[in-house]
C-alpha positions in Angstrom: 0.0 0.0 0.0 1.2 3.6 -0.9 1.1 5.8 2.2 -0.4 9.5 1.1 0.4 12.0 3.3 -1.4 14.5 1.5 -4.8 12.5 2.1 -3.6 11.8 6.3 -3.0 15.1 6.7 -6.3 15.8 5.6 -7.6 14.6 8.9 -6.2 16.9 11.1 -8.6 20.2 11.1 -6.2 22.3 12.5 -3.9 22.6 8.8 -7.7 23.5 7.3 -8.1 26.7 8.9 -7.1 30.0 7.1 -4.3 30.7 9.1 -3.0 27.5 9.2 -3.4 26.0 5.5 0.0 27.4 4.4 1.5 26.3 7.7 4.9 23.9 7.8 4.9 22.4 11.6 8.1 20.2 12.2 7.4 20.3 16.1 6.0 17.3 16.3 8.7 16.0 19.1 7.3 18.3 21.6 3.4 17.5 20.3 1.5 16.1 17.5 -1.3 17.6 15.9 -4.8 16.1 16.2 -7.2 14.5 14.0 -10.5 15.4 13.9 -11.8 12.3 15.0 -9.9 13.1 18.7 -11.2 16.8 18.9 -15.3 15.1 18.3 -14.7 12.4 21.2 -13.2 15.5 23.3 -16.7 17.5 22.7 -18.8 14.4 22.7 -18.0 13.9 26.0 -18.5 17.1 27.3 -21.8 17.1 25.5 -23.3 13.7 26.6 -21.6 12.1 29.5 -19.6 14.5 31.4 -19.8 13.3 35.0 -17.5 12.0 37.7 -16.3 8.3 37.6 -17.0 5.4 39.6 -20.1 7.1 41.1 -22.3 5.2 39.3 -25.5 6.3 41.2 -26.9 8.0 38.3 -26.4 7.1 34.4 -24.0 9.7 33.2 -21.6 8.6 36.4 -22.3 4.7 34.8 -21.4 6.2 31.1 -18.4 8.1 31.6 -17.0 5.1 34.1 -17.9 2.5 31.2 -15.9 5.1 28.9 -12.7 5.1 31.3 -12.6 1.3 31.6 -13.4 0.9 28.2 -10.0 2.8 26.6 -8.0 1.6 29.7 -8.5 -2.0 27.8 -7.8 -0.5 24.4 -4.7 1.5 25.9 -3.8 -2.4 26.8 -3.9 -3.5 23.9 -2.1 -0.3 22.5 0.8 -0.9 24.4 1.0 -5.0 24.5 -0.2 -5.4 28.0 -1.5 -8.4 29.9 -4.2 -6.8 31.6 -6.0 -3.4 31.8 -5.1 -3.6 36.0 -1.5 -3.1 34.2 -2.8 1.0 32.9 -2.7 3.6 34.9 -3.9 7.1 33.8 -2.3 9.9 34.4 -1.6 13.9 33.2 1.4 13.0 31.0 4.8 11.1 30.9 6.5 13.7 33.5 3.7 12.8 36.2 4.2 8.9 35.3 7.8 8.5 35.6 7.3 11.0 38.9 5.1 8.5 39.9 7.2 5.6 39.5 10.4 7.2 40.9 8.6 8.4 44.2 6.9 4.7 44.4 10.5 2.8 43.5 12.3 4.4 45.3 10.6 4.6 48.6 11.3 0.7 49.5 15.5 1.6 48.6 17.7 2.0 51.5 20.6 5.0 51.0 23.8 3.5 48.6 21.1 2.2 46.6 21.9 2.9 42.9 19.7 4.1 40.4 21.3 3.9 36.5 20.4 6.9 34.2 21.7 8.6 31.1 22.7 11.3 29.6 20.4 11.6 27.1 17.3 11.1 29.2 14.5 14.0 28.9 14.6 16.1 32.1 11.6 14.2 32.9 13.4 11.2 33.5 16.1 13.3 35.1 15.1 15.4 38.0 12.4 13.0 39.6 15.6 10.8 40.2 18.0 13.3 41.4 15.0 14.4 43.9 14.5 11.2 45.2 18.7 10.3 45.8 19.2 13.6 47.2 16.2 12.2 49.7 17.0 8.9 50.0 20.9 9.2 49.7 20.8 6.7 47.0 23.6 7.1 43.9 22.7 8.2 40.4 24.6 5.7 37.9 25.5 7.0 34.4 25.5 4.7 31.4 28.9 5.8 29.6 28.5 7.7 26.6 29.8 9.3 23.3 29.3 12.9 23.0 26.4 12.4 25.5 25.1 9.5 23.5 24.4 6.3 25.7 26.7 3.5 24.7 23.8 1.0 26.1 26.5 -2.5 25.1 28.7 -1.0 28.1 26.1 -0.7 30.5 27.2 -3.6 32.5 30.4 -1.5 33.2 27.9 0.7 35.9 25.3 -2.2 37.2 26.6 -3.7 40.1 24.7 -5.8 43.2 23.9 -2.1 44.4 21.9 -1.5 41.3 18.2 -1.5 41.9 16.2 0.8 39.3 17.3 1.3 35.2 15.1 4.4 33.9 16.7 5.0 30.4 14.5 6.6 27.2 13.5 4.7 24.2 14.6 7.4 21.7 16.2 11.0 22.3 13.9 13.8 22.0 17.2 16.4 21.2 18.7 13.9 18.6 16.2 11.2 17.7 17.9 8.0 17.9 16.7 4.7 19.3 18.3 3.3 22.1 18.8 -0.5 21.5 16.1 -1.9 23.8 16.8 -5.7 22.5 20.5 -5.1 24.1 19.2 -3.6 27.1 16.8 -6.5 27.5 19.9 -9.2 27.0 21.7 -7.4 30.2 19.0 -6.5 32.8 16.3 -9.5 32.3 18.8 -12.0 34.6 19.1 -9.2 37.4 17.0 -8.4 40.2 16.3 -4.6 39.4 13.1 -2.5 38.1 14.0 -1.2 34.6 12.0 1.6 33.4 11.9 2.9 29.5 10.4 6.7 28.8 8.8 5.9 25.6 7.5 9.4 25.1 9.1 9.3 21.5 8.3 6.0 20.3 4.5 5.6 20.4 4.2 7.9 17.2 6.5 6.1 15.4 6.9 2.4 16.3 4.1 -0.4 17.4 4.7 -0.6 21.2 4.8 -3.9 22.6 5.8 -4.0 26.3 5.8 -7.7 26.0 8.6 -7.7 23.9 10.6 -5.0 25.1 10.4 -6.8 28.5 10.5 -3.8 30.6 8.7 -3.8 33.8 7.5 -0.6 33.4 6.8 1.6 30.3 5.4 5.5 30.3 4.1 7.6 27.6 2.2 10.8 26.7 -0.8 11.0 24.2 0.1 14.3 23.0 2.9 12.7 21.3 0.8 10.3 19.4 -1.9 12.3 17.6 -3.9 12.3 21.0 -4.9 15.4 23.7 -2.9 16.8 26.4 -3.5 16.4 29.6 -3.2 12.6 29.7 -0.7 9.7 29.8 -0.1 6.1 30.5 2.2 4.3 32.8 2.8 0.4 32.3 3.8 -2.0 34.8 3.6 -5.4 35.2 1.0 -6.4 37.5 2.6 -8.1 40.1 5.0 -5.3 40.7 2.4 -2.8 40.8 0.7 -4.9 43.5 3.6 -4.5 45.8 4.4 -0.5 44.9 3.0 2.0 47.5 0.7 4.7 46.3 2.1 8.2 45.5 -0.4 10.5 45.6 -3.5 10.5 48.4 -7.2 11.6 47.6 -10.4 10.6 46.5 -10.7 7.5 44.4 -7.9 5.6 45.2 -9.2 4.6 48.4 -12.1 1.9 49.7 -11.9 3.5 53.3 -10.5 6.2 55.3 -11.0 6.8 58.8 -8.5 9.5 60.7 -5.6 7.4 61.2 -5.3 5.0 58.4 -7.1 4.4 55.0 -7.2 0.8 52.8 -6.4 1.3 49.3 -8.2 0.7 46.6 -7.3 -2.1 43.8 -5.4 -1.7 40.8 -4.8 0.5 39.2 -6.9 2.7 40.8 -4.9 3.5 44.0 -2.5 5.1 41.8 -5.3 7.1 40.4 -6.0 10.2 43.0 -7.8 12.6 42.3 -10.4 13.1 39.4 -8.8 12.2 36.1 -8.4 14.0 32.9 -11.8 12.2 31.5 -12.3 14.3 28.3 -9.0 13.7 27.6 -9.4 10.0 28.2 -12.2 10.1 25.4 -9.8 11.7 23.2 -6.6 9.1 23.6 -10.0 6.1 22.9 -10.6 8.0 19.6 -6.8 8.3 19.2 -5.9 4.5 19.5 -8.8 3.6 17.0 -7.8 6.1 14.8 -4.0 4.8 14.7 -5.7 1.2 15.2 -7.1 2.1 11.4 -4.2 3.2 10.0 -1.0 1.6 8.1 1.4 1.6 10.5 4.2 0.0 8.8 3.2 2.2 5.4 3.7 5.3 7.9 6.5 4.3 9.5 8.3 4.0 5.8 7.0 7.1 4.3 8.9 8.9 7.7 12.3 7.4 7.6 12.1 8.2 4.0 11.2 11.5 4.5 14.1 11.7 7.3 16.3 10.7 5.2 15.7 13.0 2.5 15.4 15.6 5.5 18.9 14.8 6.2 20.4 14.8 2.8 19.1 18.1 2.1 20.3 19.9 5.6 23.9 18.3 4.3 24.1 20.2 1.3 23.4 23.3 3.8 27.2 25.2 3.2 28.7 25.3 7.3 25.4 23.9 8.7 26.0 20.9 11.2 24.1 18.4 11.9 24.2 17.0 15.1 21.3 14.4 14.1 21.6 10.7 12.0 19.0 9.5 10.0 19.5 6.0 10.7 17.5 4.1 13.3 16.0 7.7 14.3 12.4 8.5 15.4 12.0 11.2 13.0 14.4 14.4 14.6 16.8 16.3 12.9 18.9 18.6 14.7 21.6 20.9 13.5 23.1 24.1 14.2 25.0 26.9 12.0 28.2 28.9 12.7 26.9 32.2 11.8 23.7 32.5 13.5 22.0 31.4 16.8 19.7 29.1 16.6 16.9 30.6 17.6 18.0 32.9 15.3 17.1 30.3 12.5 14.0 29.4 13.9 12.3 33.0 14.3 13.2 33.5 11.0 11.0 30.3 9.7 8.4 31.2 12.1 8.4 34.7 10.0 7.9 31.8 6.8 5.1 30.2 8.6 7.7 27.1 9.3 7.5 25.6 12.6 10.2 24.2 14.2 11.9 23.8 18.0 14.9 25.7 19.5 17.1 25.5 22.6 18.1 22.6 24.9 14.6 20.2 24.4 14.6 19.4 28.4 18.3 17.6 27.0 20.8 19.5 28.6 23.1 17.4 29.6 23.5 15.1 26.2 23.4 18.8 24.2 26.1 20.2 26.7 28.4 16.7 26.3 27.6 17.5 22.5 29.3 21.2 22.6 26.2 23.1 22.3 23.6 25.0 24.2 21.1 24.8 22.0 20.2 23.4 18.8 17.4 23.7 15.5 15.1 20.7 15.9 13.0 19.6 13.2 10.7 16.8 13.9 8.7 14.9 11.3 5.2 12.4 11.6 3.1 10.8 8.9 1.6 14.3 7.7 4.8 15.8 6.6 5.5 15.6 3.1 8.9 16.8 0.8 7.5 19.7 0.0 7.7 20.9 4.1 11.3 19.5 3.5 11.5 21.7 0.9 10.2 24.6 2.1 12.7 24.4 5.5 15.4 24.7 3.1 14.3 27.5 1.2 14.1 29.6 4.6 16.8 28.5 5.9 19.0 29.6 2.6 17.1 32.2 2.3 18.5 33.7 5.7 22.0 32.7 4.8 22.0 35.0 1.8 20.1 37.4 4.1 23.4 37.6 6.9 25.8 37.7 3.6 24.1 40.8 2.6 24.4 42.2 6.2 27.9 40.6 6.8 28.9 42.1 10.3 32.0 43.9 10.8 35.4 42.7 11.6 37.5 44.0 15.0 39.4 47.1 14.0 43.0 45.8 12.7 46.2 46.6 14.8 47.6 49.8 14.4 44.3 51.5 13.4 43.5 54.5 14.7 40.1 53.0 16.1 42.9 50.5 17.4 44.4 53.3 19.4 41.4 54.9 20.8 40.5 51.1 22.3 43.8 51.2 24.2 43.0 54.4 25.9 39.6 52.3 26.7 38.6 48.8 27.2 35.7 49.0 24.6 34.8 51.4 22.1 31.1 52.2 21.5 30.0 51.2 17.9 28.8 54.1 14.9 24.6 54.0 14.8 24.8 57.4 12.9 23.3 55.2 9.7 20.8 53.8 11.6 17.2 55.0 10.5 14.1 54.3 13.3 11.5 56.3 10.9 12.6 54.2 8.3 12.0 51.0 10.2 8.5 52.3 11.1 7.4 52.9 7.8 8.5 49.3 6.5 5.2 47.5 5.1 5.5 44.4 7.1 6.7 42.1 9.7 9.1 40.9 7.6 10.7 43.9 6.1 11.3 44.9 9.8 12.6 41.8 10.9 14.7 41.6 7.7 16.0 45.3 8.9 16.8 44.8 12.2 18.6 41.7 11.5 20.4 43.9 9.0 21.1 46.2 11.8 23.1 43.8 14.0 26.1 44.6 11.2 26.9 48.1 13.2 27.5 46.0 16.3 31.3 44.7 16.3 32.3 41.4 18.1 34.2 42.8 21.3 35.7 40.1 23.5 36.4 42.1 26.1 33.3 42.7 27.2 31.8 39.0 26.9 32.3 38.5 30.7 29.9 37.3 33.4 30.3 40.5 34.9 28.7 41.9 31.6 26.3 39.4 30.8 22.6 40.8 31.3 19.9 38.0 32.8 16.8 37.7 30.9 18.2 37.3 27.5 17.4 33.9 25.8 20.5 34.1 24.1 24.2 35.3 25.6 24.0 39.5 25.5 26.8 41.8 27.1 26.2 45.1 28.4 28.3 48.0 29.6 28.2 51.9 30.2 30.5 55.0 30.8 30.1 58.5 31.0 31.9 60.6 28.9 31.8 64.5 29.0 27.7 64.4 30.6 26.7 61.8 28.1 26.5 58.2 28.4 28.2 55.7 26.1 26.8 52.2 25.8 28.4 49.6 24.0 26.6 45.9 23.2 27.7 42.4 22.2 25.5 38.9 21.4 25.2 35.5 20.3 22.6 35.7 18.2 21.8 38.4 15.2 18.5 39.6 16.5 20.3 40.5 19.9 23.2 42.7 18.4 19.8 44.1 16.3 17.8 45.0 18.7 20.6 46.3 21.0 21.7 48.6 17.9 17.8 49.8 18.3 18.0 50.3 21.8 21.5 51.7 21.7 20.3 54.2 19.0 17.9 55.8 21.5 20.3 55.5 24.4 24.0 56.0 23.3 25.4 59.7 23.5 22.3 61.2 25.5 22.3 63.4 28.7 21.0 62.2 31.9 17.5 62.1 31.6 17.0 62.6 27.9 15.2 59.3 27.5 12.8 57.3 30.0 12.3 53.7 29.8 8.3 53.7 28.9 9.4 55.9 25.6 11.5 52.4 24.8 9.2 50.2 26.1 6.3 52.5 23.3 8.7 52.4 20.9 9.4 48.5 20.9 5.0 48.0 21.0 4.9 50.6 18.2 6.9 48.1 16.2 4.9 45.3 16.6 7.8 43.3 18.0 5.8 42.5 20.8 3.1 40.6 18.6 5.6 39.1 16.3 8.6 38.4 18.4 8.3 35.2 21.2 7.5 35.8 24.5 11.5 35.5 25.7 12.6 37.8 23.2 10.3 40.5 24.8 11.5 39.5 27.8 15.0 40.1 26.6 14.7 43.4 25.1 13.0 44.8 28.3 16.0 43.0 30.2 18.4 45.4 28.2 16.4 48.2 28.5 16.6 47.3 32.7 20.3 46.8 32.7 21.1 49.9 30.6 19.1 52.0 33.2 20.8 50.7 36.3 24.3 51.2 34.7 23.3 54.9 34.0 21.6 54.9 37.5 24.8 53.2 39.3 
């Protein structure tokens, strides 16, 4: 069977609305989009049996408990369980694998170990950490590559000590698989709990818990074409049985009286709480949707497509990619000398391209890579060359934009610019061509983003002032501040990582730099930056960071 992704894609409302219909989203590692058939079940619910569960003393109670139990079985079946006692609901993957380190860990005794990596999702991370710090038990790492697990060494860190293994089942920041079938061969003769985050797998592979052979197993619907708000946690029914709830509350009690309470049966002592029931509709509709779909067909059409994805990012001049195609769940990731990453991805965003920037919850495994943040493109069925395509044109398209706006070089030894920056540490840059009536009068966004990314070329590289002394908080990428006063006016100078930084520090500086004390106030910044429209157009942190400089530039004048 040929797999169309033109005719899947047409089952996901969202890329039908005006807005949307020239839209290019590659996010789909942080979440999926969702087919119409999920959104219905979502309103259905609401519209015909919203009650609370297990209450059945009135027929809406009955129908929404049937409804629970009813994709708890499917969600079995979904994930190659036993038994639906073996499913427990929850808000996500982070509150599952919270769940099951707070419930592990509480039978350990201090030298315990527990064996991580470094490319686990901070979800699989912190919980951990949390719990040694509390328990005094010892985080484990298995040895790595660049921050990628070798999982064939793991044997080098398990030892009698050993008593959980929580490891991923593909990176989120870099997309490969981690070799579950090796994993499997080492831990299934050892008396430990092993735990796999397969937040990145459901979308991709067929899960079968069976033959993985984990004892536990966690994913989040949002991943998979289903709503937010809901998860699932695997584990094997006897161990389950013997795990102490986490959280206390309603429904995961029989009785209570004010000294002691009996829990209720699994799964649903694990279950406080009410539970995200219009979301549970959703992840039913979600498993019979994928239940009626080619799985293998999709699977194909997206390590095609990832290849291809791959191939064409290669033939980007300087771009690296940190990313492999093989054995990979659908991520590339890459990064480009000459402009931040977030840099890159602003830029597509002003292309109506969608894709992810910064650490992905990965720090460690980007850190052990040499970077701080990368460009993540993520693929699923619905993706199609001509998104490929499309990636590539923008991202070329902003190459040739920073050759036309080449920045300027340090001034050369000997120059007389040279000699004035011996007298002082830092020279303030020339704004004198800078033109704020003629940025207002561009037609559009993009014309002004295009302009103040051409501004960043006044700013100069000036090492000397990239210290943490210099550094102003606030900024999603690296931005260096500093001041003087020089016969009653004051002087600023500016320095960044990234090309919109140094640009919008040349259009603060051009307000700021060689006026008297009091010349300018903050709010007239603050107007001017609204008046722009970077405030609608620019992300939430970039706001964030241009009020930061406008902060710090105010207490060095103030200091």
């Amino acid at each position: 069977m040929i797999f169309s992704p033109q005719e899947f894609k047409q089952q996901f409302p969202l890329f039908s609305q005006t807005e949307n219909r020239d839209l290019v989203y590659l996010d789909n590692a942080a979440t999926t989009q969702k087919p119409g058939c999920v959104i219905d079940a979502i309103r259905d619910f609401y519209l015909h049996s919203n009650a609370n569960t297990h209450r059945s003393s009135h027929r809406l109670a009955r129908r929404a408990t049937e409804m629970v139990e009813r994709v708890r079985a499917a969600s079995a079946r979904f994930l190659g369980a036993q038994s639906p006692r073996e499913i427990i609901f929850t808000r996500g993957a982070t509150e599952g694998l919270n769940l099951l380190a707070n419930s592990l860990c509480r039978g350990l005794v201090a030298g315990d170990e527990i064996v991580l990596s470094t490319a686990e999702h901070h979800a699989n991370l912190v919980p951990w950490q949390m719990l040694a710090e509390q328990h005094g038990l010892v985080p484990r790492f298995v040895p790595d590559a660049n921050g990628v697990p070798q999982i064939d060494r793991i044997a080098e860190v398990l030892s009698p000590r050993t008593k959980i293994v929580s490891v991923t089942g593909g990176s989120n920041a870099l997309g490969f698989r981690t070799d579950l079938a090796s994993l499997r061969a080492t831990l299934s003769q050892r008396d430990l709990r092993w735990v796999v985050d397969g937040s990145q797998l459901a979308a991709h592979d067929v899960v079968d818990v069976a033959a993985i052979g984990c004892d536990f197993f966690v994913c989040s619907a949002h991943k998979f074409y289903g709503p937010t708000g809901i998860g699932l946690v695997y584990g094997r029914e006897a161990l389950l049985r013997d795990l102490p709830p986490w959280q206390g509350g309603g429904e995961m009690i029989t009785s209570v009286d004010l000294f002691a309470s009996d829990y209720a049966d699994l799964p649903h002592r694990f279950e406080a709480g009410t539970s995200s029931l219009a979301a549970i509709a959703g992840l039913g509709a979600c498993i019979e949707f994928l239940g009626k779909q080619d799985r293998q067909a999709m699977a194909q059409h997206e390590q095609t497509l990832l290849a291809y994805l791959h191939d064409r990012l290669s033939q980007v001049p300087e771009l690296e990619l940190l990313s492999n195609p093989r054995n990979n769940l659908g991520i590339a990731s890459f990064v480009h000398p000459r402009c931040a990453a977030i840099d890159i991805a602003q830029w597509l965003d002003g292309r109506d391209i969608a894709v992810r920037v910064g650490h992905h919850c990965a720090q460690p495994l980007l850190h052990a890579a040499g970077h701080k943040a990368t460009v993540r493109a993520s693929l699923v069925a619905y993706n199609s060359r001509e998104d490929v395509d499309r990636l590539i044109a923008g991202i070329e398209e902003l190459l040739q934009q920073l050759d036309d706006t080449a920045e300027p070089q340090p001034p050369a030894a000997g120059s007389s610019e040279s000699a004035a920056t011996e007298a002082y540490p830092w020279q303030p840059d020339d704004l004198s061509k800078l033109d704020l009536d003629a940025l207002r009068n561009q037609k559009n966004w993009q014309d002004r983003y295009r302009t103040i990314m051409s501004w960043a070329k006044v700013i100069s590289r000036k090492d000397q002032i990239r210290t943490t002394e210099h550094l102003v908080q606030g900024c999603e990428s690296s931005a260096w501040l500093v001041h003087r006063q020089e016969a009653g006016v004051h002087r600023f100078a500016i320095d960044g990582d990234s090309r919109i930084v140094k640009g919008l520090g040349a259009l603060l500086l051009s307000q700021i730099d060689g006026v008297s004390e009091g010349a300018v106030a903050p709010s007239e910044l603050h107007q001017i930056f609204d008046e722009l429209g970077l405030s609608q157009q620019l992300s939430e942190s970039r706001g964030n960071g241009f009020r930061a400089l406008v902060q710090r530039a105010f207490d060095l004048m103030d200091a």
